[in-house]
ChimeraX commands (.cxc) that place a marker at each C-alpha (Angstrom):
marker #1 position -20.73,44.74,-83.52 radius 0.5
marker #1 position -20.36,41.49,-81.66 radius 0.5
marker #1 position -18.43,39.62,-84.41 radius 0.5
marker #1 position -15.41,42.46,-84.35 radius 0.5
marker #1 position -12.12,41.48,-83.76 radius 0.5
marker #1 position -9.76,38.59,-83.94 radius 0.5
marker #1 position -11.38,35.10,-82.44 radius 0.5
marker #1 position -8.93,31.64,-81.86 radius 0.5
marker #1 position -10.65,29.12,-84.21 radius 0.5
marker #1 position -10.79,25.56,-83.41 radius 0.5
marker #1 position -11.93,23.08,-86.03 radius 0.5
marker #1 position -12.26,19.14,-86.44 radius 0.5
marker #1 position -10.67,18.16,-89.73 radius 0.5
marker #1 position -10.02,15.12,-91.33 radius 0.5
marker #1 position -6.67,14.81,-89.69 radius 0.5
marker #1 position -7.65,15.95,-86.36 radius 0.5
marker #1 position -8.18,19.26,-84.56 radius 0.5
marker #1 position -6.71,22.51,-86.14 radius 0.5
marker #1 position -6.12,26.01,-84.70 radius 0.5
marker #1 position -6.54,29.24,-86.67 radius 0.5
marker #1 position -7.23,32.93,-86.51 radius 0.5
marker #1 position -10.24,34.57,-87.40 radius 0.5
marker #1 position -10.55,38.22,-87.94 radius 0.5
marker #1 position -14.03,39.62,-88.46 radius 0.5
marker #1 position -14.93,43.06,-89.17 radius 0.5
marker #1 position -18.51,44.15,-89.88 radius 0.5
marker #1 position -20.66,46.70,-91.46 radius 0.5
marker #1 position -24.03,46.56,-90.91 radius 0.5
marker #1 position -25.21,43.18,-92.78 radius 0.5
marker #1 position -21.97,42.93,-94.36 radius 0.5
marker #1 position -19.08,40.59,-92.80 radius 0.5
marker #1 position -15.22,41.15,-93.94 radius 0.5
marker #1 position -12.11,39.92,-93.01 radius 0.5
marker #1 position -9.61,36.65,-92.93 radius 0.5
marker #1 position -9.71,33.26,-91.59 radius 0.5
marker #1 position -5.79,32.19,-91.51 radius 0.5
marker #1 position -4.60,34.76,-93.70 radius 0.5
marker #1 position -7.17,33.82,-96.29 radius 0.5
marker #1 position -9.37,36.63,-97.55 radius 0.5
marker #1 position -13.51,35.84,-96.53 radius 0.5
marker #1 position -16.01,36.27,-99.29 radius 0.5
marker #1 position -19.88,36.45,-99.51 radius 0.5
marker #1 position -19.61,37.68,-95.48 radius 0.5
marker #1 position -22.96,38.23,-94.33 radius 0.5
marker #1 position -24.64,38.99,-90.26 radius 0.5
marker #1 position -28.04,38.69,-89.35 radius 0.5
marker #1 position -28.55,39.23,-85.82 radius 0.5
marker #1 position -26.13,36.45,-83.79 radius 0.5
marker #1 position -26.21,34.56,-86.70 radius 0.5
marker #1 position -23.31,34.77,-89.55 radius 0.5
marker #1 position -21.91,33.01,-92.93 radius 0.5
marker #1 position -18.93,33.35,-95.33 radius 0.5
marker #1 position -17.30,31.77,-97.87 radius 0.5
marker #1 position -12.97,30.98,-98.17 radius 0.5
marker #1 position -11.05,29.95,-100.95 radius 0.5
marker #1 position -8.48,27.70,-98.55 radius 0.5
marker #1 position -5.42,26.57,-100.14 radius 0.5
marker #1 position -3.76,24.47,-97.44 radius 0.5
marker #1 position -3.70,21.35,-96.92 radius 0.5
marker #1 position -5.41,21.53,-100.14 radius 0.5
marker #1 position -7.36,23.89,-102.84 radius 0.5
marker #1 position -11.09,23.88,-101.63 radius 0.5
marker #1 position -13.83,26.06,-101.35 radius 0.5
marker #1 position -15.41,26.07,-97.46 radius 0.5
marker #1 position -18.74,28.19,-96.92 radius 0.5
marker #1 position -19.14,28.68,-93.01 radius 0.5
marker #1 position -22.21,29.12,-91.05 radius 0.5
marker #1 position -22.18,30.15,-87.13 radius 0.5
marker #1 position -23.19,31.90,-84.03 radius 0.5
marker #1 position -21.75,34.71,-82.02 radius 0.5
marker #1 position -22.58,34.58,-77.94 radius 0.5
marker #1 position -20.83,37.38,-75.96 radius 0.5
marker #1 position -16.90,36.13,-76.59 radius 0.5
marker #1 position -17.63,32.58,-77.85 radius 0.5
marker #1 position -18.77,31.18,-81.45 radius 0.5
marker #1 position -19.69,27.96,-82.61 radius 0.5
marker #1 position -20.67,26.36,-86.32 radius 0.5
marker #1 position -20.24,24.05,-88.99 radius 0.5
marker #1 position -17.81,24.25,-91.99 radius 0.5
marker #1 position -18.86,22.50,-94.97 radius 0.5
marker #1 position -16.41,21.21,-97.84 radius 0.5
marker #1 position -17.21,19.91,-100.58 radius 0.5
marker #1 position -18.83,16.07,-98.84 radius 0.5
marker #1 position -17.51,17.15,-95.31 radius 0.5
marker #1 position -18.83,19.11,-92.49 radius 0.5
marker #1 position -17.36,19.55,-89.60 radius 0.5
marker #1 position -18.03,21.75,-86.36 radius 0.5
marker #1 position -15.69,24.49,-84.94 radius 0.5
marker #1 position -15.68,26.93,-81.96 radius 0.5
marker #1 position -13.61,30.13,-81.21 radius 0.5
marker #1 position -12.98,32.74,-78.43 radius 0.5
marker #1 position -12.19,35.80,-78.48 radius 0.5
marker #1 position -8.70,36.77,-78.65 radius 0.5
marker link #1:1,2 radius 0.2
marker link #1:2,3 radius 0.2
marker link #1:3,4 radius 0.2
marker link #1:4,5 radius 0.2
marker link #1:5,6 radius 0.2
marker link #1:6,7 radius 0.2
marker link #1:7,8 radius 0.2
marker link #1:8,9 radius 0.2
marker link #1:9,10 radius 0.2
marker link #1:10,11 radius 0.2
marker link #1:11,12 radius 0.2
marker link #1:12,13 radius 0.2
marker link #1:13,14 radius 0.2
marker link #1:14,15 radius 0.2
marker link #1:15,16 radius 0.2
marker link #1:16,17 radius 0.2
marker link #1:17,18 radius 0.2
marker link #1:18,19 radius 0.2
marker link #1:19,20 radius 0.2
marker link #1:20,21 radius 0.2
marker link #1:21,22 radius 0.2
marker link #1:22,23 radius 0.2
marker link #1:23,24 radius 0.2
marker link #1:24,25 radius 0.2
marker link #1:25,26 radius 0.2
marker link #1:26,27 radius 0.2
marker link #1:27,28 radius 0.2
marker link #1:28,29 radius 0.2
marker link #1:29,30 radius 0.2
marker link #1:30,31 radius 0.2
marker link #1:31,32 radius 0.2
marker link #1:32,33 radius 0.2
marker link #1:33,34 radius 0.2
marker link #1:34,35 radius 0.2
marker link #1:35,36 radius 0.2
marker link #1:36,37 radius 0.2
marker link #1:37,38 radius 0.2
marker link #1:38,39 radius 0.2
marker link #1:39,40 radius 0.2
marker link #1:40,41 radius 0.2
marker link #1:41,42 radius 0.2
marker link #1:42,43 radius 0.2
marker link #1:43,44 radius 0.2
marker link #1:44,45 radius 0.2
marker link #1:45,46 radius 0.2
marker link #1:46,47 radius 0.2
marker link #1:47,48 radius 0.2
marker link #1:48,49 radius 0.2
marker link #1:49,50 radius 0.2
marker link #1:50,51 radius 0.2
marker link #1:51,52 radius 0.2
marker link #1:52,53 radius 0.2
marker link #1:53,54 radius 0.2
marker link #1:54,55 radius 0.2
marker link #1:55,56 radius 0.2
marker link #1:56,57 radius 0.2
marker link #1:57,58 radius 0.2
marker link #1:58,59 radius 0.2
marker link #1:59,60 radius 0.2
marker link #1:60,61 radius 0.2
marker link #1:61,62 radius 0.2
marker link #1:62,63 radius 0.2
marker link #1:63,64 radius 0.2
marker link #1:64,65 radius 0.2
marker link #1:65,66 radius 0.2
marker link #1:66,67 radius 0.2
marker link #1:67,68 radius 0.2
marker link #1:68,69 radius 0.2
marker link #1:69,70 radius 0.2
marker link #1:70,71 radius 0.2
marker link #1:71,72 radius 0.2
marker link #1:72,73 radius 0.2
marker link #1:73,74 radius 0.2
marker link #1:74,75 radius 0.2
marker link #1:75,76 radius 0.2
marker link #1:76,77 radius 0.2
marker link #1:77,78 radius 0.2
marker link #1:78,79 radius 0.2
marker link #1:79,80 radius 0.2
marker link #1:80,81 radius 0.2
marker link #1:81,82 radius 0.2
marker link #1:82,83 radius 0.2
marker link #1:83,84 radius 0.2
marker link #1:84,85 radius 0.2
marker link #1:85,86 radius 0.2
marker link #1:86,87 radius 0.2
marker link #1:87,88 radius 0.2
marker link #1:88,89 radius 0.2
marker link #1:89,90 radius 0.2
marker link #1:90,91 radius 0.2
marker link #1:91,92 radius 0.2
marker link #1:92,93 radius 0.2
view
């Protein structure tokens, strides 16, 4: 599937931009995997289209539910937390 693999995440926090990995694995409708170590939950694909949910617990304990698009090696989205959002992008690794 597209998503497969290990992708460089870049994000706009509060603080600034932040790197991390993303590592995507996919079965069918069903997404799996990590984003910084972090175990993704409630993983789902539909087409180019994809969401999950993290429990983060750095900088701080919070709950982020991610929705995005896959093109060839690229991705782009918004992460919402709890009054933020913020936009990210990632490449391929």
């Amino acid at each position: 599937m597209a998503l497969d693999g290990t992708w460089a995440i870049t994000y706009q926090g509060p603080t600034g931009d932040k790197q991390a990995d993303l590592v995507l694995s996919t079965d069918g409708e069903t997404l799996t995997g990590t984003f910084d170590g972090t175990p993704i939950d409630d993983g789902e694909v539909h087409g180019a289209d994809f969401s999950y949910t993290a429990k983060l617990t750095s900088p701080a304990k919070i709950k982020v539910k991610t929705t995005g698009t896959v093109d060839g090696d690229t991705m782009s989205g918004k992460v919402k937390a709890a009054f933020m959002t913020f936009s990210f992008s990632g490449k391929r690794k």
